[in-house]
N, C-alpha and C positions, 0 to 999 in steps of 0.2 A: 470650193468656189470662192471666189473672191467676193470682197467689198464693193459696194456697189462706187463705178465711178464718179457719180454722183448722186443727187436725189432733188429734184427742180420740179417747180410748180407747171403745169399744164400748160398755164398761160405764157409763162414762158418760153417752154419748150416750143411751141408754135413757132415763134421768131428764128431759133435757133437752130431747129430741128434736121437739117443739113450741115453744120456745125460738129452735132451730139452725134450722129452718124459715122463719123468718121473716127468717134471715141471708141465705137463697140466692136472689135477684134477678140475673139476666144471669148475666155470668160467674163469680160469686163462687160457689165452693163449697168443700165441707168433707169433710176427707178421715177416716175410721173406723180406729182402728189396733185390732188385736186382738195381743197377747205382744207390741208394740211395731214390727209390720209394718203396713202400710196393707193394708187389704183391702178397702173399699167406699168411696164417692165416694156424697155428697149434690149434687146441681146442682138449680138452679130447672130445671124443666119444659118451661120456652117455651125455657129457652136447650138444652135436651138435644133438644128437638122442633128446633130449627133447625141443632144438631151433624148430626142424623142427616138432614134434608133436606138440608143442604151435600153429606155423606160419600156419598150415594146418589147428586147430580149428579157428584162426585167419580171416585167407581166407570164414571158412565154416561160418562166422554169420557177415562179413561184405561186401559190393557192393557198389562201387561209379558209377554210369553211366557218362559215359563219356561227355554226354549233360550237367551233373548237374554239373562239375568240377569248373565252373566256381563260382557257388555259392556255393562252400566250402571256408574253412578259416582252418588256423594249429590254433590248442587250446596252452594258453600259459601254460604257467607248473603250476603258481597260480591255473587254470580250474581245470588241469587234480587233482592236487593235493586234492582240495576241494571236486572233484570227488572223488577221494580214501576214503577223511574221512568219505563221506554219504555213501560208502558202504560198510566200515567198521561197521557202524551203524546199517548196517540193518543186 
């Protein structure tokens, strides 16, 4: 995913907000700060329609039990990576 195309205050974003809209195509989107924290996210449509068709296939072919948590580990990116190339291969 990309950086975000920009990051603008709330108050802001109000006046412009038809402007910022026309920024958010694919993955480009725009981050709302409100006292200088992030607290809402603009993304185009189609790309947030196809986050959440991924995250639901995602959901539907994976289960951690909660017992098992303990014996999980995070993969490091080296893993994941070498993982990509073997199933590029196949």
């Amino acid at each position: 995913m990309n950086q975000p195309t920009a990051i603008i205050p709330i108050s802001e974003a109000r006046t412009k907000l038809g402007q910022i809209t026309k920024t958010l195509t694919g993955d480009n989107y725009v981050i709302l700060t409100k006292g200088g924290k992030a607290r809402a996210a603009l993304v185009d449509i189609q790309f947030l329609n196809q986050l959440q068709a991924d995250l639901s296939k995602l959901y539907k072919k994976t289960f951690i039990d909660p017992q098992m948590l303990s014996g999980t580990r995070e993969f490091s990116d080296a893993e994941v990576k070498n993982w990509e190339k073997t199933d590029a291969l196949s």
